[in-house]
C-alpha positions as CSV (number, residue, x, y, z in Angstrom):
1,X,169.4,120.6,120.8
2,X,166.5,119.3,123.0
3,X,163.3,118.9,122.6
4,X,160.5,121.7,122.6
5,X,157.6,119.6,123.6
6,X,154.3,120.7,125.5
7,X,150.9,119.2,125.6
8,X,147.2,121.6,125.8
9,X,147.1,119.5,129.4
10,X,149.6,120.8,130.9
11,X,149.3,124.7,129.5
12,X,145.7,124.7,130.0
13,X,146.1,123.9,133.7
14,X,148.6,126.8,134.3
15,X,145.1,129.3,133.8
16,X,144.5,131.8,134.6
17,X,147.9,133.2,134.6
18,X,149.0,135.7,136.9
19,X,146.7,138.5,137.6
20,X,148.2,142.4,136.1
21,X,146.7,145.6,135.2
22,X,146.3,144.7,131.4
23,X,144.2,141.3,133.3
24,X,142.8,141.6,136.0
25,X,140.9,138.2,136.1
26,X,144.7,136.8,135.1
27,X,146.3,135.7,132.1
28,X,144.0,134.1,129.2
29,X,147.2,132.5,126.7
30,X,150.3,130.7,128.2
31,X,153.6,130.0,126.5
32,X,154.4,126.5,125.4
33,X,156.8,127.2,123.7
34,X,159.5,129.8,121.7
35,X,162.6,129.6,119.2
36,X,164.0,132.3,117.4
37,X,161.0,134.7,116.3
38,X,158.6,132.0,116.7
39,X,156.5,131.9,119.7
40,X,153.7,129.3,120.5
41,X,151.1,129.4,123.0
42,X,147.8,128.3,123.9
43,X,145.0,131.0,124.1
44,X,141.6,130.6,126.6
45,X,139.9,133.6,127.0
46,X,136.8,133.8,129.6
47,X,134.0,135.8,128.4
48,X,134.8,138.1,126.0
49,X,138.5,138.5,124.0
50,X,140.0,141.6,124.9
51,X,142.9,141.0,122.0
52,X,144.7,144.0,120.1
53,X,146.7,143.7,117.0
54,X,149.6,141.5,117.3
55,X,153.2,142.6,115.6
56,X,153.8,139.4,113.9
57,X,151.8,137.0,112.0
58,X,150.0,134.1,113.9
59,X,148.0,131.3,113.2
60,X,145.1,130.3,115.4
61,X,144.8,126.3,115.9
62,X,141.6,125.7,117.6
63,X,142.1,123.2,120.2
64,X,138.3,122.7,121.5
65,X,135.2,124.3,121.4
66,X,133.5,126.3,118.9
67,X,133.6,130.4,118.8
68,X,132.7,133.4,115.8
69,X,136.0,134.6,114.4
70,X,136.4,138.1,113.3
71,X,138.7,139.6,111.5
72,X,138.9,142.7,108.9
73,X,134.8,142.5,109.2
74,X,134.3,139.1,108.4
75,X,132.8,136.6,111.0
76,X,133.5,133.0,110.8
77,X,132.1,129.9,112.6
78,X,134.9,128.1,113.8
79,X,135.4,125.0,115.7
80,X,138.3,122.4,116.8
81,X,140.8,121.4,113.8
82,X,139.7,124.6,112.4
83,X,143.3,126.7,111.1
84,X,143.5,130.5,110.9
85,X,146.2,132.9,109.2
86,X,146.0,136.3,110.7
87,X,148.5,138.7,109.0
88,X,150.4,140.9,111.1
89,X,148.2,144.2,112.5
90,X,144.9,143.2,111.5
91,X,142.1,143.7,113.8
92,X,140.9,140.3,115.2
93,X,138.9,138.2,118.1
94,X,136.6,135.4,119.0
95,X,133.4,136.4,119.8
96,X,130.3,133.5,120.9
97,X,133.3,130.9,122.6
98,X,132.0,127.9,124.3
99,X,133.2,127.6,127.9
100,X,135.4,125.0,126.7
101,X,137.5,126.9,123.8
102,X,140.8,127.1,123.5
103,X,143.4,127.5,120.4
104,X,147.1,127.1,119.7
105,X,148.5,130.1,118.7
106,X,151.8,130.3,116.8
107,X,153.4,133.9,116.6
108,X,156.4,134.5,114.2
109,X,158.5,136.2,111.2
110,X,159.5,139.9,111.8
111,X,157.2,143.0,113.3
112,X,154.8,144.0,110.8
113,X,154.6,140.5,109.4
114,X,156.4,139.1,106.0
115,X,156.1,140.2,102.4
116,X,153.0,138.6,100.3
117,X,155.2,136.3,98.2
């Protein structure tokens, strides 16, 4: 097998992605990386975070900066090291980024998320 490997460098500089209907100003999240159900990607939106519901569960790494998480009515002050779980379907976003924020994203297990153990 070889090696999955990408660095925020190198995905970072690939933004904006390409420009579509759904995002017009282009592409805010890039894909590092993907095996199996799991997906990984680094997320930078630019001014506000136009994000639905995902299928899957994620987990938000942030990279840099600082941003207000929501998520089920909750807001959260969040900034780089900071981890979030985010279960399948739940409304999220960041709200109050800093120019400079960006966040792993990892995306995986089946739609609708897995069971609580």
């Amino acid at each position: 097998m070889s090696l999955l490997k990408a660095t925020a460098g190198e995905l970072l500089a690939r933004l904006p992605g390409p420009r579509t209907r759904e995002w017009p100003d282009g592409e805010t999240f890039t894909v590092a990386l993907a095996h199996g159900s799991m997906s990984v990607e680094i997320y930078a939106p630019v001014g506000t975070d136009p994000q639905t519901p995902h299928e899957q569960d994620e987990l938000y790494i942030v990279h840099a900066g600082t941003a207000v998480f929501l998520m089920d009515g909750k807001r959260e002050r969040v900034s780089a090291a900071t981890v979030l779980f985010v279960p399948a379907r739940v409304e999220h976003r960041f709200v109050e980024f800093s120019a400079d924020f960006s966040a792993w994203v990892v995306f995986w297990g089946p739609p609708g998320g897995e069971r609580p153990a």
